[in-house]
N, C-alpha and C positions, 0 to 999 in steps of 0.2 A: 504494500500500500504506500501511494506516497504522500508523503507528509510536509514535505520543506518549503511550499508555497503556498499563498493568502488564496483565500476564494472568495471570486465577486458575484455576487448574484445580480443577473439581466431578466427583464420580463421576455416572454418570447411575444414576439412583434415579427413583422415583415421582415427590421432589418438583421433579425437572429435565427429567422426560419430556418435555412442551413442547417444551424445545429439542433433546432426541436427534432429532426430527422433520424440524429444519432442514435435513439436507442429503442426506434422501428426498423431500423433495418435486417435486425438481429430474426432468425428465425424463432416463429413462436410468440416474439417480446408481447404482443398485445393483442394477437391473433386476429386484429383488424378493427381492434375499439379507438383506436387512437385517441386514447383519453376523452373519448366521451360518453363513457359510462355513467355518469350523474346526469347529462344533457338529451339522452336520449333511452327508449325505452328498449330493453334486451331484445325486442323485433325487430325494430328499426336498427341497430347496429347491425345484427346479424343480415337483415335484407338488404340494407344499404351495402353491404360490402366492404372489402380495403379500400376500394379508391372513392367512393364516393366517401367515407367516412375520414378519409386523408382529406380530401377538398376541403371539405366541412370545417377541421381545425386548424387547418391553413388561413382559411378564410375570415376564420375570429380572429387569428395574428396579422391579414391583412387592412382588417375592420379595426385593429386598434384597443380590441378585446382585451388583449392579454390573457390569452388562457391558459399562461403556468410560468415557471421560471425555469433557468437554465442558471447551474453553479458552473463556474470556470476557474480554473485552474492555469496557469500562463497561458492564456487568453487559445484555451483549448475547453470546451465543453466536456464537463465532467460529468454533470448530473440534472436530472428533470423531472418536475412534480406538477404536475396539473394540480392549479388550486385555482379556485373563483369566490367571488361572494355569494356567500348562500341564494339569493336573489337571484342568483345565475342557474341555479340548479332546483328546474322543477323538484316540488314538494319539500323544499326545506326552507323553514318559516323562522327560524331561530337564526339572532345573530352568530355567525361560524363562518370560518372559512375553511367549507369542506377540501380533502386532497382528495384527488382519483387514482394518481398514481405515482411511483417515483422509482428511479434506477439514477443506479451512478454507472459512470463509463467503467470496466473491468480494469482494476488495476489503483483506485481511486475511495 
């Protein structure tokens, strides 16, 4: 694991998309939720598909959404957590800000 540099945490937006990417590529990693597991209902995920469900969260980082952050490590994406404000995620009524998901980069 390494240890020896600061991490900065970035919203994922338009200009960080690139690396929201890093840890869908991996076989398996989210089996086509792409963190929107709280935004949509276990049918719609599954019907929608990889790519339209890829569109979908693309599309709130291009909207300005912010719908997670990215930790960096010398300005290398380390790690990522879908979070939003409850407001964001049908049926949660209580101030929180739910997570959907998180992974760090292997190694991190």
């Amino acid at each position: 694991m390494t240890t020896d540099a600061a991490i900065t945490i970035r919203p994922a937006d338009a200009g960080t998309w690139p690396d929201v990417e890093f840890p869908f590529d991996r076989p398996g990693a989210v089996r086509g939720c792409w963190c929107l597991f709280f935004l949509l209902s276990s049918r719609e995920l599954r019907d929608n598909g990889d790519e339209v469900n890829h569109a979908a969260l693309c599309s709130l980082a291009d909207q300005g959404a912010d719908p997670g952050l990215l930790a960096y490590r010398d300005r290398t994406a380390v790690g990522w957590v879908s979070i939003a404000r409850a407001n964001g995620f049908p049926g949660w009524t209580a101030p929180r800000w739910p997570t959907g998901w998180t992974t760090p980069r292997s190694g991190h």
